[in-house]
mmCIF file of the N, C-alpha and C atoms, coordinates in Angstrom:
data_MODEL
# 
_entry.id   MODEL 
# 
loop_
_atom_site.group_PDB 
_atom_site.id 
_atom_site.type_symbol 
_atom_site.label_atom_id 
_atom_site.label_alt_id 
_atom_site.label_comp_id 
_atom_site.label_asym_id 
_atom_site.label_entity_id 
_atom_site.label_seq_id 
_atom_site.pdbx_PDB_ins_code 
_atom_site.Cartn_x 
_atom_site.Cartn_y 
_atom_site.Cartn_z 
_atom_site.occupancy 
_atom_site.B_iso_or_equiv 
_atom_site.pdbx_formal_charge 
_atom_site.auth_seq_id 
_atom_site.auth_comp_id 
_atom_site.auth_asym_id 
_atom_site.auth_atom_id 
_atom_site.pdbx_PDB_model_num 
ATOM 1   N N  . UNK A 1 1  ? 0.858   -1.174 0.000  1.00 0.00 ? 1  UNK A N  1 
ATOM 2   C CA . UNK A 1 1  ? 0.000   0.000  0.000  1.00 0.00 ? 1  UNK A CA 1 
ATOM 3   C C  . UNK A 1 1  ? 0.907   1.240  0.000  1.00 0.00 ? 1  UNK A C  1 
ATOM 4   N N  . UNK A 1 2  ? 0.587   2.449  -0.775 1.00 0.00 ? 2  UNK A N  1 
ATOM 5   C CA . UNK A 1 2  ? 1.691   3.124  -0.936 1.00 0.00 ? 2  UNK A CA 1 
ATOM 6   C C  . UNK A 1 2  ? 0.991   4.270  0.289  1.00 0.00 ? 2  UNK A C  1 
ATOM 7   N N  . UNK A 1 3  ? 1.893   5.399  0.408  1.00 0.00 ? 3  UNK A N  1 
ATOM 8   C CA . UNK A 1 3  ? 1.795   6.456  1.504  1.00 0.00 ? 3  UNK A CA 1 
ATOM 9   C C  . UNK A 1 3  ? 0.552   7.132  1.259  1.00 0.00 ? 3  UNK A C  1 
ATOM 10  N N  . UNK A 1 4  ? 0.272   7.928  -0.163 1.00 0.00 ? 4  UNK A N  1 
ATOM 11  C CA . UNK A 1 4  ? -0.871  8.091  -0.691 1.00 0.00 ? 4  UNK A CA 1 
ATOM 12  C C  . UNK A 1 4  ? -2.054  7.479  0.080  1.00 0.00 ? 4  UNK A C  1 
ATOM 13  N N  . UNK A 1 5  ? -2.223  6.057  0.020  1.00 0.00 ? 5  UNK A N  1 
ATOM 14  C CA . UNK A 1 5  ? -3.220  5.101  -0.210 1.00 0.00 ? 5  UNK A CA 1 
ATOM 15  C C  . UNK A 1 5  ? -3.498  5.169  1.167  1.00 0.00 ? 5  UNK A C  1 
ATOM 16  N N  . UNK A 1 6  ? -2.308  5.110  2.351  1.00 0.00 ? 6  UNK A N  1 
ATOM 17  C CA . UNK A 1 6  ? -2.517  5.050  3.454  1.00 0.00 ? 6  UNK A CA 1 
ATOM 18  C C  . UNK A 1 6  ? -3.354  6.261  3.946  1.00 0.00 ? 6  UNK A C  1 
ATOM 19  N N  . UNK A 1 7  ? -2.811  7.583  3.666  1.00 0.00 ? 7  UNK A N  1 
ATOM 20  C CA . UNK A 1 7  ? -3.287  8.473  4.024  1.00 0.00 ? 7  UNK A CA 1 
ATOM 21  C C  . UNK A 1 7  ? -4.629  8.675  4.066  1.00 0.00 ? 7  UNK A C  1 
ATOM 22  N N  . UNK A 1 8  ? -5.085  8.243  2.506  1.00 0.00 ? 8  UNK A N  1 
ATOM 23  C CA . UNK A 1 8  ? -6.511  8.299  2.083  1.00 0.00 ? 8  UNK A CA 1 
ATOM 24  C C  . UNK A 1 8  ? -7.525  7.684  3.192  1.00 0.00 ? 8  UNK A C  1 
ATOM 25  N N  . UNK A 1 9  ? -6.733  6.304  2.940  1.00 0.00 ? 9  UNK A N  1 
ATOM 26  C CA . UNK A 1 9  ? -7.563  5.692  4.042  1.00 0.00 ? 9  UNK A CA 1 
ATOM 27  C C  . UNK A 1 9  ? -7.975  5.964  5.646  1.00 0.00 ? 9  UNK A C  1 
ATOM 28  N N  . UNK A 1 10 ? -7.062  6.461  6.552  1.00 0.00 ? 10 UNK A N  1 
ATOM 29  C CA . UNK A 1 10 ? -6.968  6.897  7.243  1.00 0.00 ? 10 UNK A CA 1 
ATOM 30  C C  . UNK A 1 10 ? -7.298  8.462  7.578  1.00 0.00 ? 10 UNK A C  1 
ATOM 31  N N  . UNK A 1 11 ? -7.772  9.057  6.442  1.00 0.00 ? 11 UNK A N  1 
ATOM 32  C CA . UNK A 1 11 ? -7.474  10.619 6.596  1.00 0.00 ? 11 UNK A CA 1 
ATOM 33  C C  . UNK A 1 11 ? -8.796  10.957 7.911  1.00 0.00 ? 11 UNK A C  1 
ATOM 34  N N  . UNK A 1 12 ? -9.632  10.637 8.231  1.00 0.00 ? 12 UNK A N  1 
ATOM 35  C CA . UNK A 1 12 ? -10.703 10.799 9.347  1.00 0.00 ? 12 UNK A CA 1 
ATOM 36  C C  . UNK A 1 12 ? -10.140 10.450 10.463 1.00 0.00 ? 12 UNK A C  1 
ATOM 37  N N  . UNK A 1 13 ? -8.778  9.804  10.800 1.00 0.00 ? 13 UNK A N  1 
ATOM 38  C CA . UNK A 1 13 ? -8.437  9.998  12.203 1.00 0.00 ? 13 UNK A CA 1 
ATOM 39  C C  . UNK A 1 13 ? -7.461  10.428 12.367 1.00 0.00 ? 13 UNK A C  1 
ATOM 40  N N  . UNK A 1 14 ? -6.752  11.272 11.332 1.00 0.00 ? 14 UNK A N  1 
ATOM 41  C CA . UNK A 1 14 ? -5.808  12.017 11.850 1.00 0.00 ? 14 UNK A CA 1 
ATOM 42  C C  . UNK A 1 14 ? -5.947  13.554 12.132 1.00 0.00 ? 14 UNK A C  1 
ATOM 43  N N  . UNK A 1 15 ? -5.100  13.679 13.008 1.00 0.00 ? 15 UNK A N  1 
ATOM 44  C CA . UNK A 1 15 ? -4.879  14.793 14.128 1.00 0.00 ? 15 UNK A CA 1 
ATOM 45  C C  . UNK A 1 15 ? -4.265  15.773 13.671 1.00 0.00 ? 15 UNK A C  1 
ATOM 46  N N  . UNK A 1 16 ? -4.379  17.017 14.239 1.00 0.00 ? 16 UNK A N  1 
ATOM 47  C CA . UNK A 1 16 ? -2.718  17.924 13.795 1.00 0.00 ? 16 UNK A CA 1 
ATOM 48  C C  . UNK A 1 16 ? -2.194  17.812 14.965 1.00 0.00 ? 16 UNK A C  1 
ATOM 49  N N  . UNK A 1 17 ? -0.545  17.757 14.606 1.00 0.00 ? 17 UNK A N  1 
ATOM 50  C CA . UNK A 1 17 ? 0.506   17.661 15.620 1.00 0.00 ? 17 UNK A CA 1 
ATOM 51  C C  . UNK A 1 17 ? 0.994   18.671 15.544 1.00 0.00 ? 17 UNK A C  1 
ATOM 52  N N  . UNK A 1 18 ? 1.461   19.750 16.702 1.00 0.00 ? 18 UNK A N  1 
ATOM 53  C CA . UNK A 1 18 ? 2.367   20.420 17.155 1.00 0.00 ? 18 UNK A CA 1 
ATOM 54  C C  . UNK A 1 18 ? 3.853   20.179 17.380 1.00 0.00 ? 18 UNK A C  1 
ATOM 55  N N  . UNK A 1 19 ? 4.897   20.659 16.666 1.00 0.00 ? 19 UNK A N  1 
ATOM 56  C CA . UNK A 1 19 ? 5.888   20.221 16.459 1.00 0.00 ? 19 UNK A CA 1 
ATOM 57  C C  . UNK A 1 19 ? 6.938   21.615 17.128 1.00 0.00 ? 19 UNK A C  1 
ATOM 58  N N  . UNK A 1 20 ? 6.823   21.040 18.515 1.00 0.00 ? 20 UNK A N  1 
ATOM 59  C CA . UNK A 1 20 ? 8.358   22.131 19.276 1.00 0.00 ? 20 UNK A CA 1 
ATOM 60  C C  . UNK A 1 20 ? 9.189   21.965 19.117 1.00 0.00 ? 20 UNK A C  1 
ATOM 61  N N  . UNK A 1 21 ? 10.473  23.067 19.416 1.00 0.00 ? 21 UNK A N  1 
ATOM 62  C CA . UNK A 1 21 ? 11.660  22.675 19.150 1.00 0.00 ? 21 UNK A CA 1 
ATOM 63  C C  . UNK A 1 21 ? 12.459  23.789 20.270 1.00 0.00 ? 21 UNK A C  1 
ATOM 64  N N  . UNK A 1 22 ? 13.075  23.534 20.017 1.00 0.00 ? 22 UNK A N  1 
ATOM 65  C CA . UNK A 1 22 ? 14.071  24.277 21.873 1.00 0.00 ? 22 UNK A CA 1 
ATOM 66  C C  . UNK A 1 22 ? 15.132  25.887 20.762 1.00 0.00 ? 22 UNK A C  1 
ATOM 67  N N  . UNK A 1 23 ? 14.442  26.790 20.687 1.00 0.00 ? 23 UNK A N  1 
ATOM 68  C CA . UNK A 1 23 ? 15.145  28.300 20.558 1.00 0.00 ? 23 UNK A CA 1 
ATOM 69  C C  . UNK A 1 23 ? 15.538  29.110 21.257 1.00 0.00 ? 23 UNK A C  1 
ATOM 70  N N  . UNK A 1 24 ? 16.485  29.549 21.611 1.00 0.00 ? 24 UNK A N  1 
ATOM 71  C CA . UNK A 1 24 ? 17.250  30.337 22.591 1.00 0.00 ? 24 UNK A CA 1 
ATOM 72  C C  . UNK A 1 24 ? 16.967  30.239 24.062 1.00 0.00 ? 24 UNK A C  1 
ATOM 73  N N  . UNK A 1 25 ? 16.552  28.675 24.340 1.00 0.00 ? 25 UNK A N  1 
ATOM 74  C CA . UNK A 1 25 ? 16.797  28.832 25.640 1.00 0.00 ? 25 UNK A CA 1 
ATOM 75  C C  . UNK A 1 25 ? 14.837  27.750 25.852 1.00 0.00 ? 25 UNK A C  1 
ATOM 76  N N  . UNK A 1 26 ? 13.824  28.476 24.718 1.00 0.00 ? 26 UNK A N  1 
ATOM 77  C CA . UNK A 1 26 ? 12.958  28.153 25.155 1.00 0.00 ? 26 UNK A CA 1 
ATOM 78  C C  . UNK A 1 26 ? 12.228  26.905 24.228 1.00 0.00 ? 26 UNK A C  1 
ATOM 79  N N  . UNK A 1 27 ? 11.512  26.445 24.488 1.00 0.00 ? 27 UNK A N  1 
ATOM 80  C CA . UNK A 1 27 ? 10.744  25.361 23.566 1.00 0.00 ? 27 UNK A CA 1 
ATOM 81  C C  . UNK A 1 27 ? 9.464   26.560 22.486 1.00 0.00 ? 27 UNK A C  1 
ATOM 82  N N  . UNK A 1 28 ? 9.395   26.186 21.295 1.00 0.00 ? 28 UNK A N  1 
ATOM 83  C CA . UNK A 1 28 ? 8.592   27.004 20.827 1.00 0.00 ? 28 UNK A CA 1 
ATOM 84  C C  . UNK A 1 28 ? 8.060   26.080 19.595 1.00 0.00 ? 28 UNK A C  1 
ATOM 85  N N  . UNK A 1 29 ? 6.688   26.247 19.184 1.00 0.00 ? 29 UNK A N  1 
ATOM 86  C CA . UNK A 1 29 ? 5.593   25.504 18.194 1.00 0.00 ? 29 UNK A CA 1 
ATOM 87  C C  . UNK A 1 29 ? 6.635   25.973 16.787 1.00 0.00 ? 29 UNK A C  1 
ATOM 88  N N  . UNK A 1 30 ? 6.836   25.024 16.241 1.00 0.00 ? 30 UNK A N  1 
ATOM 89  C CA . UNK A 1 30 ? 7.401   25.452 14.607 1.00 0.00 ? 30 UNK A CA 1 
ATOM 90  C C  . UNK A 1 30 ? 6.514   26.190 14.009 1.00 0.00 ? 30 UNK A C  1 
ATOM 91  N N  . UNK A 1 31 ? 5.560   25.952 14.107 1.00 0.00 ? 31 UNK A N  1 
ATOM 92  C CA . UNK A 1 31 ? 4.179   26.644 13.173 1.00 0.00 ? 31 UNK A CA 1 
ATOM 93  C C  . UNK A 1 31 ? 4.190   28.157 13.485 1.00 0.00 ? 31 UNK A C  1 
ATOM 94  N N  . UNK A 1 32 ? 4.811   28.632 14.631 1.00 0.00 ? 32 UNK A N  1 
ATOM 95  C CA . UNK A 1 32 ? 4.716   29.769 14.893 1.00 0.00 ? 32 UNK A CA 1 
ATOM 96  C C  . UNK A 1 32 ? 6.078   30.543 13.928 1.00 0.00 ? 32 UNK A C  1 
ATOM 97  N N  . UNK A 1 33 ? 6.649   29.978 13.603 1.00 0.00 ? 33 UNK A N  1 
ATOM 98  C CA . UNK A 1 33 ? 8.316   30.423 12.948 1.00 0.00 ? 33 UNK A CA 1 
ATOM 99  C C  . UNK A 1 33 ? 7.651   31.311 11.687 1.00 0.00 ? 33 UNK A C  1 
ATOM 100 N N  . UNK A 1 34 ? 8.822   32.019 11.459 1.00 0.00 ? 34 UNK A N  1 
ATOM 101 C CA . UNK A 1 34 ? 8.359   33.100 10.050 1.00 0.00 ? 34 UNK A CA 1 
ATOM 102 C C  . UNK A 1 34 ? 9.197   31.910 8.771  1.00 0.00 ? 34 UNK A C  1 
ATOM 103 N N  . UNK A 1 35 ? 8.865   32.200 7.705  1.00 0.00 ? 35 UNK A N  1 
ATOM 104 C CA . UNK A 1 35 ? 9.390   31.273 6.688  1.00 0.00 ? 35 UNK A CA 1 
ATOM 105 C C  . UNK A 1 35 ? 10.199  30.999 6.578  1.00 0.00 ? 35 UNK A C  1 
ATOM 106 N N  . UNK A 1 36 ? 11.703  31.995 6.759  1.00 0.00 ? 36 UNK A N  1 
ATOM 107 C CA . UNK A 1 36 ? 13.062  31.708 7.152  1.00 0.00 ? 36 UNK A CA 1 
ATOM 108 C C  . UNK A 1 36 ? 13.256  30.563 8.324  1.00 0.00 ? 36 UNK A C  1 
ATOM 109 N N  . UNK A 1 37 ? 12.983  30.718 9.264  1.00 0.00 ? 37 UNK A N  1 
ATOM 110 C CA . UNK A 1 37 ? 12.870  30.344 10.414 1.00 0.00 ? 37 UNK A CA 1 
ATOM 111 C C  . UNK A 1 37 ? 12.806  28.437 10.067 1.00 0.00 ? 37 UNK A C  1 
ATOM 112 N N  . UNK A 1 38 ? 11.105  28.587 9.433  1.00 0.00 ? 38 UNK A N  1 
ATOM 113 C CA . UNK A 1 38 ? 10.761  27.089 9.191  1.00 0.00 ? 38 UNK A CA 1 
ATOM 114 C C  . UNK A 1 38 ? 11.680  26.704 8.045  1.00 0.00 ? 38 UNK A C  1 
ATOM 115 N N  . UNK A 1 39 ? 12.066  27.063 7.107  1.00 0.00 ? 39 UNK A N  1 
ATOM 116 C CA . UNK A 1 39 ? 13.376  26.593 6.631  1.00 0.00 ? 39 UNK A CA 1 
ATOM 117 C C  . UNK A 1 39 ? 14.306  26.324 7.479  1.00 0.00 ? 39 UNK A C  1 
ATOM 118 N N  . UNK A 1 40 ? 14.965  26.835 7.724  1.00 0.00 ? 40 UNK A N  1 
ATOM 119 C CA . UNK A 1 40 ? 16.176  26.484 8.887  1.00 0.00 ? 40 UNK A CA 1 
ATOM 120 C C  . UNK A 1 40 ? 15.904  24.958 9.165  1.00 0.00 ? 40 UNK A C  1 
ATOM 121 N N  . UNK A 1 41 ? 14.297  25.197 9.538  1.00 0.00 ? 41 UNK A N  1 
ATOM 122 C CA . UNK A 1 41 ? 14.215  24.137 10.807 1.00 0.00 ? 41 UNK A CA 1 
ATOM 123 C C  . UNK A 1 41 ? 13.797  22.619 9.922  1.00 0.00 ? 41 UNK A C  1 
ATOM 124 N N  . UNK A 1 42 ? 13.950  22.670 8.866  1.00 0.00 ? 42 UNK A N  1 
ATOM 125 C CA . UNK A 1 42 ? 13.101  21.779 7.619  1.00 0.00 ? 42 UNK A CA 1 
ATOM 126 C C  . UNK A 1 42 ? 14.615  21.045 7.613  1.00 0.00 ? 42 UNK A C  1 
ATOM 127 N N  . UNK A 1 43 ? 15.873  22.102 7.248  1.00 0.00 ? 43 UNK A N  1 
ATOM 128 C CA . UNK A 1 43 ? 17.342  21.665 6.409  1.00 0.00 ? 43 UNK A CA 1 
ATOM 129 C C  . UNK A 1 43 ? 17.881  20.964 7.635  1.00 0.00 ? 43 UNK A C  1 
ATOM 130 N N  . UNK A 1 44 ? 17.536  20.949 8.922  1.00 0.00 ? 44 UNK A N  1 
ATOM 131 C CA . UNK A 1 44 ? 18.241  20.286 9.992  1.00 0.00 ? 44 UNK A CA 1 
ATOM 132 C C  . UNK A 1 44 ? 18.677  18.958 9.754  1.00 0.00 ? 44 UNK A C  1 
ATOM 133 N N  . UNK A 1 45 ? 19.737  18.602 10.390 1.00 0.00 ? 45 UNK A N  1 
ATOM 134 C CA . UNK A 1 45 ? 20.054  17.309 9.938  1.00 0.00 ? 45 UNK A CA 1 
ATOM 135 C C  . UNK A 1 45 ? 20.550  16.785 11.086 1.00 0.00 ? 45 UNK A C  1 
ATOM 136 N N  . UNK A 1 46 ? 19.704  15.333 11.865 1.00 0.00 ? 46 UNK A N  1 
ATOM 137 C CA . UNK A 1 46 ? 19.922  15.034 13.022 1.00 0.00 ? 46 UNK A CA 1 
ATOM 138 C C  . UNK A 1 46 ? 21.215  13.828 12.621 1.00 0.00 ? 46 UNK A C  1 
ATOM 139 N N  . UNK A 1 47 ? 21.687  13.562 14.108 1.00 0.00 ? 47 UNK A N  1 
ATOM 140 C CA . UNK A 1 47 ? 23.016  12.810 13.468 1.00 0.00 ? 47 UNK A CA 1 
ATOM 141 C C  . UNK A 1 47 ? 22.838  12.395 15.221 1.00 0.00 ? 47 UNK A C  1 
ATOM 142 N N  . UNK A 1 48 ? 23.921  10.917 15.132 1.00 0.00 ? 48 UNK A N  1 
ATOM 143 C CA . UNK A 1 48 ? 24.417  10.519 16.655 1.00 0.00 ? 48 UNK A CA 1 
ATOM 144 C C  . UNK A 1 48 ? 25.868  10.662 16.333 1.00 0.00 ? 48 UNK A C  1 
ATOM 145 N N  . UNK A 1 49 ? 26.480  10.978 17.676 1.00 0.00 ? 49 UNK A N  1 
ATOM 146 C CA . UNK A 1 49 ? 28.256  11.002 17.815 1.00 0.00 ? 49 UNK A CA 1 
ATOM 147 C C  . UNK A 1 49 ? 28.214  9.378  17.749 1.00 0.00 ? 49 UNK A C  1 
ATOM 148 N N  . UNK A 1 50 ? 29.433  9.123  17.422 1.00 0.00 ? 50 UNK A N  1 
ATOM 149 C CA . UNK A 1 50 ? 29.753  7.079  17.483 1.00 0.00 ? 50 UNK A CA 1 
ATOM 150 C C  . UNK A 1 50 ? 30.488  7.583  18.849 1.00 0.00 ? 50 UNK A C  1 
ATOM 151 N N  . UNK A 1 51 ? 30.068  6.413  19.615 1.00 0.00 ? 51 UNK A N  1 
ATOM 152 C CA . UNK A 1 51 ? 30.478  6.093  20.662 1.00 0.00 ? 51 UNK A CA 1 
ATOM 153 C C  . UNK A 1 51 ? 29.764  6.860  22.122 1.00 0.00 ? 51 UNK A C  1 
ATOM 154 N N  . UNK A 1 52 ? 28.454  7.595  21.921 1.00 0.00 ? 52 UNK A N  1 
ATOM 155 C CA . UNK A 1 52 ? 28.126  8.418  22.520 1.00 0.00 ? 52 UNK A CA 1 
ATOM 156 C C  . UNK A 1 52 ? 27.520  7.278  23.523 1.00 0.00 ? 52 UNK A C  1 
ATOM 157 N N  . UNK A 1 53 ? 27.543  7.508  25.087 1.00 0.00 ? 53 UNK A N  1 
ATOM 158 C CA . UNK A 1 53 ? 26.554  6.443  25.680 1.00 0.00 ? 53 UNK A CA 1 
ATOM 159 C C  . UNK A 1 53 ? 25.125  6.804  25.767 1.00 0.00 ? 53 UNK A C  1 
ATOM 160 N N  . UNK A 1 54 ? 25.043  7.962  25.072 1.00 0.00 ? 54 UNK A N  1 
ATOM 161 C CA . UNK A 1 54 ? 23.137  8.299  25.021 1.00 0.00 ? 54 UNK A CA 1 
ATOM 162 C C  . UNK A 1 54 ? 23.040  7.828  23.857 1.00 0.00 ? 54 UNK A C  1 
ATOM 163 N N  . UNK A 1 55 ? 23.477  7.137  22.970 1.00 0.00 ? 55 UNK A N  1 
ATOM 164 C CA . UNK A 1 55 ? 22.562  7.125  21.349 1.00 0.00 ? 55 UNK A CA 1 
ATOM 165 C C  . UNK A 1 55 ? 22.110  5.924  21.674 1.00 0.00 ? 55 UNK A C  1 
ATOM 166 N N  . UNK A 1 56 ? 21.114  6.010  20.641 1.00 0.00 ? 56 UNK A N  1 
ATOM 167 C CA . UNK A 1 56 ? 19.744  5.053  20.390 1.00 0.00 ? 56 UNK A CA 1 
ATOM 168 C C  . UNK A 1 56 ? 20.792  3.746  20.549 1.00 0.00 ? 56 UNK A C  1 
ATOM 169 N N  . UNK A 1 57 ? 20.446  2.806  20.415 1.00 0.00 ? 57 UNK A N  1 
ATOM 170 C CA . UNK A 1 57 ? 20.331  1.043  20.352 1.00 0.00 ? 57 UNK A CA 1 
ATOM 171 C C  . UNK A 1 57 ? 19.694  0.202  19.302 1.00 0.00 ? 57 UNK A C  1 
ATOM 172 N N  . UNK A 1 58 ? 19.863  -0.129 18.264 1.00 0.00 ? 58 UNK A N  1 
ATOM 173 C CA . UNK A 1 58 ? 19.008  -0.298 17.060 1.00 0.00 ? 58 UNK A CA 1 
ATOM 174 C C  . UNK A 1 58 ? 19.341  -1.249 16.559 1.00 0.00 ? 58 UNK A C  1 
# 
């Protein structure tokens, strides 16, 4: 089933999600960002250090 198909199917129980993120100190709704802003926050690119003892387990 492709992503499309899923969506379709499902589209009556989905929700909107609020998506925070931590800016100068504070947590703040992305949705609130000016267009620059939500760019920035789109190009992010998450990464783990090797050898870190907090990264995931997979």
């Amino acid at each position: 089933m492709s992503n499309e198909e899923i969506l379709k199917k499902y589209h009556a129980e989905r929700t909107k999600c609020t998506v925070y993120t931590r800016v100068m100190g504070y947590h703040r709704p992305v949705e609130t960002f000016n267009a620059g802003k939500q760019g920035e926050f789109a190009d992010r690119v998450h990464f783990e250090e090797p050898g870190c003892p907090c990264a995931r387990q997979h």
